[in-house]
C-alpha positions as CSV (number, residue, x, y, z in Angstrom):
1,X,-33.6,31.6,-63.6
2,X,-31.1,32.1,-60.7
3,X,-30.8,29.4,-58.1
4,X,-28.8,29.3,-54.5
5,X,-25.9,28.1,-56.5
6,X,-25.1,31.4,-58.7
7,X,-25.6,33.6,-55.1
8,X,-22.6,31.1,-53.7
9,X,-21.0,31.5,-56.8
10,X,-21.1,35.2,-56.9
11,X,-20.6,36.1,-53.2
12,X,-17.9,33.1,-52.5
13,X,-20.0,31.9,-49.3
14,X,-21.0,28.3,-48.6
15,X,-24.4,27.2,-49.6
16,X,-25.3,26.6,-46.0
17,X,-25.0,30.6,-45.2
18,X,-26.7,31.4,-48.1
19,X,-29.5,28.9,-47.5
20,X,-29.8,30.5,-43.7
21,X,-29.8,33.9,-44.9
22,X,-32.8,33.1,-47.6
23,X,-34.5,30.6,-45.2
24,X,-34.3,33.5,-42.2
25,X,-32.3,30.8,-40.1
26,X,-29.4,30.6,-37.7
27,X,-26.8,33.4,-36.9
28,X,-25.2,34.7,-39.9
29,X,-23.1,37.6,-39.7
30,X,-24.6,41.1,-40.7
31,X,-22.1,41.5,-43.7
32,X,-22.2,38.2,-45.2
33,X,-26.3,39.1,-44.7
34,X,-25.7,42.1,-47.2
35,X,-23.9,39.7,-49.7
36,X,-26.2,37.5,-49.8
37,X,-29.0,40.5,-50.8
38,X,-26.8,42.1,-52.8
39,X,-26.4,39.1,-54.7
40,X,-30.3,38.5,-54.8
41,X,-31.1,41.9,-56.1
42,X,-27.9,41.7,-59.2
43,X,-29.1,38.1,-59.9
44,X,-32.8,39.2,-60.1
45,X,-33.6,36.6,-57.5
46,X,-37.4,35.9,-55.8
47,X,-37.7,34.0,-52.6
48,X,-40.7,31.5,-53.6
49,X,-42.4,32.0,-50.7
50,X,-45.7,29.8,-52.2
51,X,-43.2,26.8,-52.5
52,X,-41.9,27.1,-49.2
53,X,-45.2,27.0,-47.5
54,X,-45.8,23.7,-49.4
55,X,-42.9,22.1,-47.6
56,X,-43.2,23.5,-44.6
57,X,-46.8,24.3,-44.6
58,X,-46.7,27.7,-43.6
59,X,-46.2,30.4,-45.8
60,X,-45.1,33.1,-43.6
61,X,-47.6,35.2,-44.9
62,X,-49.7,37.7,-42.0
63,X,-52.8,38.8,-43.4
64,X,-53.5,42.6,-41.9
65,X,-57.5,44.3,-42.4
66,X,-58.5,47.7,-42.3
67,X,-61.5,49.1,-42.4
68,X,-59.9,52.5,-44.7
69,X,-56.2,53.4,-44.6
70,X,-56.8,57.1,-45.4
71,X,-58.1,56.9,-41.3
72,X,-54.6,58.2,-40.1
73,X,-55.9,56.2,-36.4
74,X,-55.9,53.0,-38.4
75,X,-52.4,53.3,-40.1
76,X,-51.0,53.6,-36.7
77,X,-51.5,50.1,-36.7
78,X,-49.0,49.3,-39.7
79,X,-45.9,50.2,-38.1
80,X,-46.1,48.1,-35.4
81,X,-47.0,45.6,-37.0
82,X,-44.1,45.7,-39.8
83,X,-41.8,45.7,-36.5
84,X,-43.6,42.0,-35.4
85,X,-43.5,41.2,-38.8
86,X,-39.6,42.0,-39.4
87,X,-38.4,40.2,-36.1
88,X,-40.4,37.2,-36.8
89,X,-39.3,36.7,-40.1
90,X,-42.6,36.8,-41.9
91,X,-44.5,38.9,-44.3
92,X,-47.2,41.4,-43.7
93,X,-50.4,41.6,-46.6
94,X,-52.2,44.2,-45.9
95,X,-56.0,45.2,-47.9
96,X,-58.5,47.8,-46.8
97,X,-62.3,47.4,-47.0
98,X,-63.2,51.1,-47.3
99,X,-65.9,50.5,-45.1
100,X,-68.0,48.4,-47.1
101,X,-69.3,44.9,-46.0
102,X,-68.6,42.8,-49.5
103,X,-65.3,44.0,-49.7
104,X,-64.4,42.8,-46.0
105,X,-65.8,39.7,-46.7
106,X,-63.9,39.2,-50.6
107,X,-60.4,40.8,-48.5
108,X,-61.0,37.9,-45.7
109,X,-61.7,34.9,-48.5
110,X,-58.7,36.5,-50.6
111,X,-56.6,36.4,-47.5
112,X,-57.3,32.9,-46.5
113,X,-57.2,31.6,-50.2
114,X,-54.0,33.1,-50.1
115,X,-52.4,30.8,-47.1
116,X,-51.9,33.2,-44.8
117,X,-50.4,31.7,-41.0
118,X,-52.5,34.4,-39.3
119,X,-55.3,36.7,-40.1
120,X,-55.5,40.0,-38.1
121,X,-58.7,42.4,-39.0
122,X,-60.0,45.7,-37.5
123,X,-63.6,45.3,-39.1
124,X,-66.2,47.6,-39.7
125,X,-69.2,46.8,-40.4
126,X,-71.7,44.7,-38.0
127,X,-73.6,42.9,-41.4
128,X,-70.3,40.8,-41.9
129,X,-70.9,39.3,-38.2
130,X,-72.4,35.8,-39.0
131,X,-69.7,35.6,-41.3
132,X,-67.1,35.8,-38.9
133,X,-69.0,33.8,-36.4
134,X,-68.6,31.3,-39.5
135,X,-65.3,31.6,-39.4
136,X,-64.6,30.9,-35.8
137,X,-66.4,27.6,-36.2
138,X,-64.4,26.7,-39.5
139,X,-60.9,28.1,-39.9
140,X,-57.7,26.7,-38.2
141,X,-55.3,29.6,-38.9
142,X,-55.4,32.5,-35.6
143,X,-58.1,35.0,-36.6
144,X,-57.8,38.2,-33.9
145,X,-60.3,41.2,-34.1
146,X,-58.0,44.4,-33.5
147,X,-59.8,46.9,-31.1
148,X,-63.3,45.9,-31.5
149,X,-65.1,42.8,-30.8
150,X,-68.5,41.0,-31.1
151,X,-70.6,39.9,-28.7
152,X,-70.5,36.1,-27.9
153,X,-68.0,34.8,-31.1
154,X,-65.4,32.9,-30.4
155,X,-63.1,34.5,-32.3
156,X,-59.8,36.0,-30.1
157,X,-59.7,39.5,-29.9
158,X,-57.5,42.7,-28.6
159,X,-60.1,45.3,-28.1
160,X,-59.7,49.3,-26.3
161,X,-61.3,49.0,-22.8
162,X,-63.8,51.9,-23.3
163,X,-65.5,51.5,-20.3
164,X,-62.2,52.7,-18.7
165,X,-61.9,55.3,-21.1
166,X,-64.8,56.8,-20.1
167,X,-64.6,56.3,-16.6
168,X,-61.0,58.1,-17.3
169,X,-62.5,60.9,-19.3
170,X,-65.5,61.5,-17.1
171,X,-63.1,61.7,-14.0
172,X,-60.4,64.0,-15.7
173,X,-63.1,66.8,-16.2
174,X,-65.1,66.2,-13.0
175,X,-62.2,66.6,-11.3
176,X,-62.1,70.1,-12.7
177,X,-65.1,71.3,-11.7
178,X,-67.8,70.7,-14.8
179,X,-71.0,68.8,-14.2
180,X,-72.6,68.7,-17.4
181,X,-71.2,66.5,-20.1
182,X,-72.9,67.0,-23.8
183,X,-72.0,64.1,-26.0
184,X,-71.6,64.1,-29.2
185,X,-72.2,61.3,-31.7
186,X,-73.1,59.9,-35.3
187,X,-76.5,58.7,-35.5
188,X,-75.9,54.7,-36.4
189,X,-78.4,51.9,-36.6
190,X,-76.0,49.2,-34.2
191,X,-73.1,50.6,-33.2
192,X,-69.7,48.5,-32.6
193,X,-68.2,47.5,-29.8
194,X,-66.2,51.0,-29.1
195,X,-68.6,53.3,-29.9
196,X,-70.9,51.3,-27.9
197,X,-69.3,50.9,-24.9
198,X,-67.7,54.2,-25.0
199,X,-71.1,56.1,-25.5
200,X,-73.0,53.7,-22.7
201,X,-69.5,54.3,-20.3
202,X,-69.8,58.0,-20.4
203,X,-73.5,58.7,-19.4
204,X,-72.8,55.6,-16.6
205,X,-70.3,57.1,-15.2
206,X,-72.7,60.4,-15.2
207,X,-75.0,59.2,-13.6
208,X,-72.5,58.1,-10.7
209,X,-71.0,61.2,-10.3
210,X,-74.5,62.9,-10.4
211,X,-73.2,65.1,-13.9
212,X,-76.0,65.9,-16.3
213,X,-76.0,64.2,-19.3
214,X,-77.0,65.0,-22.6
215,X,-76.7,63.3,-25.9
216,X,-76.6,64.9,-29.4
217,X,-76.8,62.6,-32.5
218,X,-75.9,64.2,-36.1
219,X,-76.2,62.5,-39.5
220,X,-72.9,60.5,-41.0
221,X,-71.4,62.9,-43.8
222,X,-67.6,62.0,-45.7
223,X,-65.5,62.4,-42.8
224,X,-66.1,63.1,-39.0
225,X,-64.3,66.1,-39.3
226,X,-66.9,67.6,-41.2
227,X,-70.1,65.8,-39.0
228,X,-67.5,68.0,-35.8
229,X,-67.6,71.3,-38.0
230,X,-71.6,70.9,-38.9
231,X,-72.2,70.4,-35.4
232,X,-70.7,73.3,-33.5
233,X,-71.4,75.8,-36.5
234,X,-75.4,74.5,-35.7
235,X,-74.7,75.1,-32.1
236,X,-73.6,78.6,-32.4
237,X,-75.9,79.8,-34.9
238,X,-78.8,79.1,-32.5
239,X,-77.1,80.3,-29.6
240,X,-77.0,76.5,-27.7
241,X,-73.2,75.9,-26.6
242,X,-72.5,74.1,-24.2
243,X,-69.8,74.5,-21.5
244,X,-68.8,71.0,-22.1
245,X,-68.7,68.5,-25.1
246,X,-67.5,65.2,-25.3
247,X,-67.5,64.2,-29.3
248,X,-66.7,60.8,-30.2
249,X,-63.3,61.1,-31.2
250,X,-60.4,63.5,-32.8
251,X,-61.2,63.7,-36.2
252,X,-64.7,65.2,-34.7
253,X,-63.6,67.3,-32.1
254,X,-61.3,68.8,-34.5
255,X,-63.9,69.6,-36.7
256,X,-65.8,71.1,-34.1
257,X,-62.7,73.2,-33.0
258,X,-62.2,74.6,-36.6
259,X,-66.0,75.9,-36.6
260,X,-65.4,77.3,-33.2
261,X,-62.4,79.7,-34.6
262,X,-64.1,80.7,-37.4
263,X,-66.8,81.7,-35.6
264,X,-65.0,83.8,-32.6
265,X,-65.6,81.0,-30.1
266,X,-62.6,80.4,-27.7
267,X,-61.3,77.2,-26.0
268,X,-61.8,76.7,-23.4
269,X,-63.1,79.6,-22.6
270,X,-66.4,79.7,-23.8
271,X,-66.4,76.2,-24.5
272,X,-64.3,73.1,-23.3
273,X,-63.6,70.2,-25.5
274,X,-62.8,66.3,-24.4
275,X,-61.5,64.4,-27.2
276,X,-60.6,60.6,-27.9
277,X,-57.9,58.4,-29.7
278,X,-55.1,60.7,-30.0
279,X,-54.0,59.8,-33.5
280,X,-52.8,63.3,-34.9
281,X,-50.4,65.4,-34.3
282,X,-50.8,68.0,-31.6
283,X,-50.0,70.8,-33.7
284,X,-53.2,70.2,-35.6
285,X,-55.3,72.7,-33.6
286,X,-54.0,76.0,-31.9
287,X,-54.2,74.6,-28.8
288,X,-53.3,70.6,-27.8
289,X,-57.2,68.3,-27.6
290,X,-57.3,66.9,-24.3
291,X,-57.8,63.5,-25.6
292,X,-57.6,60.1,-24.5
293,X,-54.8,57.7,-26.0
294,X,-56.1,54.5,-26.6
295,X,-52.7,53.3,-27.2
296,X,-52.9,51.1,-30.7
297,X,-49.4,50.1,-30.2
298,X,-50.2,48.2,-27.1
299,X,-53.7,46.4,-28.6
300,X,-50.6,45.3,-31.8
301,X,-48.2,44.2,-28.8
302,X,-50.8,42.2,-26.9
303,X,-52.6,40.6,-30.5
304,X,-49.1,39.5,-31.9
305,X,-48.7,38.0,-28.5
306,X,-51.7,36.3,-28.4
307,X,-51.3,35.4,-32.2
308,X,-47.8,33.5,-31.5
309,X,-49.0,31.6,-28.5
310,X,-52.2,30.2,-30.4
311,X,-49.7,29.4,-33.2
312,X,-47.0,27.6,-31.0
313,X,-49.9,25.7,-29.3
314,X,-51.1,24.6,-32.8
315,X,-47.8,23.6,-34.3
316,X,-47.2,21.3,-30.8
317,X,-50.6,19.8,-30.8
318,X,-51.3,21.7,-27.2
319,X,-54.3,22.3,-25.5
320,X,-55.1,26.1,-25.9
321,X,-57.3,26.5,-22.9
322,X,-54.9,28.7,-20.8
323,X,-54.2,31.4,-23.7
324,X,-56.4,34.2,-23.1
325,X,-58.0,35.5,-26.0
326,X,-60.3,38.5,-24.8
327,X,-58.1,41.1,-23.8
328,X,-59.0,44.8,-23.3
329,X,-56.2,47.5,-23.3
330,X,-55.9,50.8,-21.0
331,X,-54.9,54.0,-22.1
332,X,-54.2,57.1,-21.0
333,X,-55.2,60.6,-20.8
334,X,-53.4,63.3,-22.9
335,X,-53.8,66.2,-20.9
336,X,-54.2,69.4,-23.4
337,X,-55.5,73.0,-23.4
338,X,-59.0,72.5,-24.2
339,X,-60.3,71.8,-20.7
340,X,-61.1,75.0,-18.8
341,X,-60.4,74.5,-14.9
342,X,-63.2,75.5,-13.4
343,X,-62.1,75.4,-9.6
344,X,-59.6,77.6,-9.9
């Protein structure tokens, strides 16, 4: 087995730069950096990262939790956190629970059996939450819900404000002219925190403006692209479009957009369409989805940020009473060509 002394041996550096480039420390330059690798990978050498943790008692591990990583909204989430991950020299794990509440819970145990400094997880499922109110009583490593949150638990959290969003979305096409809003959802039991809000902030923010407001709930199928389809190809065959629909997010309002071509309908002309989460490309309908971007790369920002100041008061023995750990993140509007302008 190789050791520090064959990579000093082969590259002709001291031990000290070869220790700082394993360890991650001090400032060694970029192309004694590449010596020290190149070295590694001809020598077949590991960085025991287990071992390390044992003297340091961190492992430098990030545990990362989604919810299903063929969701291309979710794997937005990876990049950014790679980038945290790469500048502060630490390891990102990363497990899926393909929406079933078992496999949250055996991903979370794995995680923490596993060490991890940190535990990050966008969860799905509402039958895991006396678990994770467990878990807030119990575990000493950061654990930060990503977008979502639950009611009264103590555990941190970086959620999308979607009581703004709505208030955003509802403004956006009021200030065009429509004043009937038909929302469209999946039927659901309990609903999480974004649906939830989102839903609720949308027929508040009716009912201030003095919009009609109608709801329209359709059964979960494989994919909301598919509920989006089922729903405007029901709509048109008995000849009850709306002007205006609001579905509850791309991968529905695309669906609905599809059925609508098929069909001869045209956006916006004979219908307009207000989407949310911008997480695909715009050249995946004809015409852009005016959507709302809920910005996933600022809920990473902002959890990392909170994740490292919980850490650093931790490690110093510090009072964590002035790090804020319920935070809600504003997006933005996308502005499209599905919204038909009716004051002009």
């Amino acid at each position: 087995m190789s050791s520090y002394k064959d990579i000093v041996k082969l590259t002709g550096l001291s031990l000290g730069t070869v220790s700082n480039v394993i360890q991650g420390k001090g400032n060694v330059k970029e192309k004694n950096k590449e010596k020290v690798y190149a070295a590694m990978r001809q020598l077949g050498y590991r960085i025991d990262y287990q071992a390390r943790g044992l003297a340091t008692n961190k492992t430098s591990l990030i545990g990362l939790i989604v919810s299903n990583i063929e969701n291309i909204a979710e794997t937005k989430m990876l990049m950014p956190m790679e980038t945290f991950a790469e500048n502060h020299k630490c390891r990102i794990i990363t497990a899926t629970s393909r929406n079933d509440s078992d496999r949250e819970r055996r991903n979370c145990e794995a995680m923490l059996s596993s060490k991890v400094d940190g535990l990050f997880i966008f969860f799905e499922s509402l039958e895991n939450e006396e678990y994770f109110r467990n878990l807030a009583e119990t575990e000493k490593i950061p654990i930060i819900f990503l977008a979502r949150y639950l009611d009264n638990c103590k555990l941190p959290y970086v959620a999308v404000d979607n009581q703004y969003a709505a208030k955003s979305m509802v403004d956006f096409v009021y200030e065009r002219g429509h004043r009937e809003i038909t929302y469209l959802d999946i039927a659901e039991e309990s609903m999480l925190s974004p649906n939830r809000d989102r839903r609720l902030g949308v027929e508040l923010e009716c009912k201030k403006r003095g919009i009609v407001y109608k709801k329209r709930e359709y059964k979960r199928l494989e994919n909301d692209m598919e509920v989006g389809y089922h729903a405007a190809e029901e709509m048109i065959l008995s000849k009850s479009m709306p002007s205006l629909v609001f579905p509850r997010d791309d991968s529905f309002a695309i669906g609905f957009y599809n059925a609508c071509i098929r069909y001869g309908i045209r956006i916006p002309e004979d219908v307009s369409i207000m989407s949310f989460g911008n997480f695909y490309p715009k050249e995946v309908t004809p015409k852009r989805l005016t959507t709302y971007d809920r910005r996933f790369d600022k809920v990473i920002h902002e959890a990392t940020l909170m994740y490292l100041k919980i850490r650093e008061a931790r490690d110093n023995g510090l009072e964590e009473d002035k790090i804020k750990k319920k935070l809600f993140v504003k997006g933005n509007i996308i502005v499209g060509e599905t919204i038909k302008d009716l004051t002009k």
